[in-house]
N, C-alpha and C positions, 0 to 999 in steps of 0.2 A: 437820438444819437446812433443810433444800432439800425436803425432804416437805415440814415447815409450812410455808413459803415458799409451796406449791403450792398446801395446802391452801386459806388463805388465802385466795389468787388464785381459786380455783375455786366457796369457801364465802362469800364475803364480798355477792356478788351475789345470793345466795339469801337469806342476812340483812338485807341492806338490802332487798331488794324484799318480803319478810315486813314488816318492821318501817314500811314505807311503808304497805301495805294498812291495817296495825294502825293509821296514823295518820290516816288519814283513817275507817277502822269507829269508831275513838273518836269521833270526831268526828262522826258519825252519829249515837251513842249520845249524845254532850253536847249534841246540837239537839236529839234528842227528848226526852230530860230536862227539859231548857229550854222546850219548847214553840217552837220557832224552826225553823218550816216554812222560809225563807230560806237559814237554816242548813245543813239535811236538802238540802234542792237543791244548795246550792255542795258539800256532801258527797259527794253522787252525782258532780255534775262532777266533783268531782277524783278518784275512783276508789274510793267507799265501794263494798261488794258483801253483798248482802243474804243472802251464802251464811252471813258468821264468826257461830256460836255465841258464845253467850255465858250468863254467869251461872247457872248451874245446867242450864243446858241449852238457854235458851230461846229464841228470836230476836229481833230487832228489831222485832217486832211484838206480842210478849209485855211486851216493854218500854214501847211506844203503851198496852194494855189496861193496863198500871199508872196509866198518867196518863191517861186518858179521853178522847185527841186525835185527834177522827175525820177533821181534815183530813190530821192528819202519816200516820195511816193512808192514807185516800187516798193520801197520794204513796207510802206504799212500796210498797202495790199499784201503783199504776201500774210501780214498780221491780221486779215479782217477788215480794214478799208474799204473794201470792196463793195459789200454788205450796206452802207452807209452812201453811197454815190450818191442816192437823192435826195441825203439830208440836205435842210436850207438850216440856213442862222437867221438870225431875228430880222433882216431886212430881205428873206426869200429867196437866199440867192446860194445856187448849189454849188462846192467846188469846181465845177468846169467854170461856168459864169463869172467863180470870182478870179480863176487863172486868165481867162478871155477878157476880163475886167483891167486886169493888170499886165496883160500883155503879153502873158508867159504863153504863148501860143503852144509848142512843143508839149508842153503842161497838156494843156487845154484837150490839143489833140491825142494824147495818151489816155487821160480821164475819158473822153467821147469814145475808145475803144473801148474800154474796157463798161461803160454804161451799154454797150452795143453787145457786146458780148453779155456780161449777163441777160441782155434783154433777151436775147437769142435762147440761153441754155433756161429761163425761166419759164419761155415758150414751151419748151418741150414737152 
């Protein structure tokens, strides 16, 4: 009884501060869905982190190219998006590819700059 006791005390702080992160990524994910750049910011305030995967693989930014939202893009670049340009999701495909996939051209060609740009400053 005095182990769980312990465990408990030792594991409970790990799961609340997990399930805190998770509440506010959601919440990251439910502005960008919504289109609520407002949103996306009070997110970041309160501790969203543009590192959690999600849904098949992909990040929060693969999630922007579904919905064509080149402002909510901007902000998560500005958040470290950036950093991430070449992730794929489980079927390969990087957010330019899936903005170019769905049409959002404008999208598409903002991600290709900024893939171009850091190619450039990585060169250096």
């Amino acid at each position: 009884m005095l182990l769980v006791i312990v465990i408990l005390v030792f594991a409970a702080p790990f799961f609340l501060l997990e399930k805190w992160d998770q509440r506010y990524d959601s919440a990251l994910l439910n502005a960008i869905t919504a289109h609520d750049v407002s949103a996306a910011r009070q997110a970041f305030s309160d501790g969203a982190d543009m590192s959690m995967p999600f849904r098949e693989g992909g990040t929060f930014l693969h999630a922007v190219a579904y919905h064509g939202d080149v402002e909510m893009a901007k902000l998560l670049v500005e958040h470290g998006a950036a950093r991430k340009l070449q992730a794929t999701d489980s079927n390969g495909d990087t957010a330019e590819e899936i903005a170019i996939q769905n049409r959002h051209s404008e999208l598409a060609t903002y991600l290709r700059s900024l893939a171009t740009t850091n190619g450039a400053e990585n060169a250096k």
